[in-house]
C-alpha positions as CSV (number, residue, x, y, z in Angstrom):
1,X,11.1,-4.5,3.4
2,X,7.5,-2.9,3.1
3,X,6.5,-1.6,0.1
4,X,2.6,0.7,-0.6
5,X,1.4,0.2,-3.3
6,X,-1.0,3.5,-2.9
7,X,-2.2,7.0,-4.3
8,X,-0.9,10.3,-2.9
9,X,-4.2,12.1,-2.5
10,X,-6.5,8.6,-1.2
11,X,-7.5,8.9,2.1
12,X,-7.2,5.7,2.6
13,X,-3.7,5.8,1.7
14,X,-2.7,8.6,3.6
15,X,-4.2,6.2,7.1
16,X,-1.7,4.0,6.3
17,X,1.1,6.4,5.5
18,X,0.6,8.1,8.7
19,X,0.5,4.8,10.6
20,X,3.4,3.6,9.0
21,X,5.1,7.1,10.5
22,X,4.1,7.0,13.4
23,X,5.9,3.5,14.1
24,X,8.8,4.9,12.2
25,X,9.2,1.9,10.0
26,X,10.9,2.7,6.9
27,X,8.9,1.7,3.4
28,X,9.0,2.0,0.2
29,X,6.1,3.6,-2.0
30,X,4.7,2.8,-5.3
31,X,2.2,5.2,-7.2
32,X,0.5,3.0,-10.0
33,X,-2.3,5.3,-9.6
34,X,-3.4,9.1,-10.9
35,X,-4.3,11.3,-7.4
36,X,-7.9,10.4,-6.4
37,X,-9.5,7.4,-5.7
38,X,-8.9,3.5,-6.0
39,X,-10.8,4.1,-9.3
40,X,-8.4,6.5,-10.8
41,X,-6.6,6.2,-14.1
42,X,-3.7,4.3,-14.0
43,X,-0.3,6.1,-14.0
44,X,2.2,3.7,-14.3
45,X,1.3,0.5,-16.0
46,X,4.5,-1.5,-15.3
47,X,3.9,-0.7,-11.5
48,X,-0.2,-1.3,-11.3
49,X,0.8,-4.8,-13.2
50,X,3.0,-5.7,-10.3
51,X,0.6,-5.1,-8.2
52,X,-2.0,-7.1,-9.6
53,X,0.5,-9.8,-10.3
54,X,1.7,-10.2,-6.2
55,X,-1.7,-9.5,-5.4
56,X,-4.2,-10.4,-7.3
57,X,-6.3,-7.6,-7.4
58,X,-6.1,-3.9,-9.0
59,X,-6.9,-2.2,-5.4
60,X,-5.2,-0.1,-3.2
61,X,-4.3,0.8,-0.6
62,X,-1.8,-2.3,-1.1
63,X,1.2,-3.9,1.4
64,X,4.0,-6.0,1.0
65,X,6.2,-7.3,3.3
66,X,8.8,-9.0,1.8
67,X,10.4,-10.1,5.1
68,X,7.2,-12.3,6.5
69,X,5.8,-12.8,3.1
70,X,2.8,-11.7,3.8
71,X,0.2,-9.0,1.4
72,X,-2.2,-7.0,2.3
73,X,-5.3,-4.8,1.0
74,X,-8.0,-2.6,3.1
75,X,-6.0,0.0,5.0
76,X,-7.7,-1.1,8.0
77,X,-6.3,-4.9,7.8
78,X,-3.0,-3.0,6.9
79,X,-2.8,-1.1,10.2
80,X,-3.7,-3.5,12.3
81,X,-1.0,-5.8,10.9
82,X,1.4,-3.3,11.0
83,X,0.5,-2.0,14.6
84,X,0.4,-6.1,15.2
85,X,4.0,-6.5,14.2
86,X,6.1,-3.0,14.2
87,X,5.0,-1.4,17.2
């Protein structure tokens, strides 16, 4: 299963969104953030603390593939591992 960890209205976001579209993989999506940037207020605690806890850092955009066990920031590293293995 992928999950984004992301913000609706973060451009950055939205790249991998789209990507993740176009390949028609299914996901799930996590908002820990307010819409804006990676510097916006945080909206849901209990979700931006499991992201921080997988990852290590309180950034996004943020993957995780539970199947290959593999994580993810940068939306560019993100769609080129996703265009790397679900295309």
């Amino acid at each position: 299963m992928l999950e984004l960890y992301q913000a609706e209205h973060c451009p950055h976001s939205a790249d991998v969104r789209e990507t993740l579209s176009e390949l028609g993989v299914s996901y799930v999506i996590h908002n820990p953030r307010l819409p804006g940037s990676e510097g916006g207020d945080v909206l849901n605690e209990q979700t931006q603390q499991m992201m921080t806890t997988i990852g290590g850092e309180d950034s996004i955009p943020f993957l995780v593939d539970t199947d290959r066990e593999e994580t993810l920031y940068e939306s560019e590293a993100i769609i080129d591992y996703l265009e790397t293995n679900y295309e």
